[in-house]
N, C-alpha and C positions, 0 to 999 in steps of 0.2 A: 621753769626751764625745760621742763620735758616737753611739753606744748612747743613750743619754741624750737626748739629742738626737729619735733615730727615733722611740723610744719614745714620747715626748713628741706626734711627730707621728701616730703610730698609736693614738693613745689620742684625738688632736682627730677625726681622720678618723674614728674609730669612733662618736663620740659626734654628731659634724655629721651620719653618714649614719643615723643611728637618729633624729635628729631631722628630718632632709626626710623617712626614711621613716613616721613617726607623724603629719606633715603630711599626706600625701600618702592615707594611709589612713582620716586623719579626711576628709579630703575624698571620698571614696569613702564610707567609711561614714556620713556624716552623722550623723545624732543619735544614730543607735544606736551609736556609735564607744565609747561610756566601759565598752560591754557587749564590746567583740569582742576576744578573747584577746589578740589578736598588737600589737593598739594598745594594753592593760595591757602589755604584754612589753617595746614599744619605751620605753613609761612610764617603770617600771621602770630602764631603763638611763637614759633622762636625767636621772633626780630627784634624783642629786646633782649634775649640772652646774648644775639649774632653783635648787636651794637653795642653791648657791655664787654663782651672778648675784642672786637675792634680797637675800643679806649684802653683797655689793661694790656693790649698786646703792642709790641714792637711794631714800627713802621715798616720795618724787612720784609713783614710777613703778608704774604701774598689777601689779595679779597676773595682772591676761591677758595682761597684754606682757612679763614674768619669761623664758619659754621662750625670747623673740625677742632677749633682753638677751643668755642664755645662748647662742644660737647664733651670735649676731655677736662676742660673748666668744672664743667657739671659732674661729670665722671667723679671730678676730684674732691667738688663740694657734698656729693650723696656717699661716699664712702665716709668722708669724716664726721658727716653727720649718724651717719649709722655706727660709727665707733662710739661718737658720743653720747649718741642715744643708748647702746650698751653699757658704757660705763657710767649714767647717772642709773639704767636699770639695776643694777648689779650695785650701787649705793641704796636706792629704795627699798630695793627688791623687787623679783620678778612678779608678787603679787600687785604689788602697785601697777607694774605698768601695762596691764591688761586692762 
């Protein structure tokens, strides 16, 4: 379960830091961002989290605000997995789960 668990959390962390980083780089890039490799690349990695908040989200909700569903989604899945990850540590104990 602990496996499972990190996993879970290393797949959110992956996907959050591809997401501030495709922010951060449209910011930088401006408008020529849809042209610049490495912001297609970070694309790329989030577009199935963008198409999974799409499905789980309400029709109301705008397709420019999709990404920011997906990343507070993530937000919400890497917090719980780090609480849970604490509490099977805190059942093993903290030598186990080093």
């Amino acid at each position: 379960m602990l496996l499972f668990v990190s996993a879970v959390k290393l797949v959110a962390e992956i996907a959050l830091l591809a997401f501030a980083g495709q922010w951060v780089l449209g910011l930088l890039a401006g408008k020529k961002r849809d042209g610049n490799l490495f912001y297609q690349l970070l694309g790329i990695l989030t577009q199935p989290f963008v198409r999974l908040a799409r499905v789980l989200s309400p029709s109301i909700v705008l397709d420019r605000h999709v990404p920011l569903v997906a990343f507070l989604l993530l937000g919400i899945v890497w917090v719980s997995a780090t609480l849970g990850k604490i509490s099977i540590c805190l059942e093993l104990g903290v030598q186990a789960c080093r």
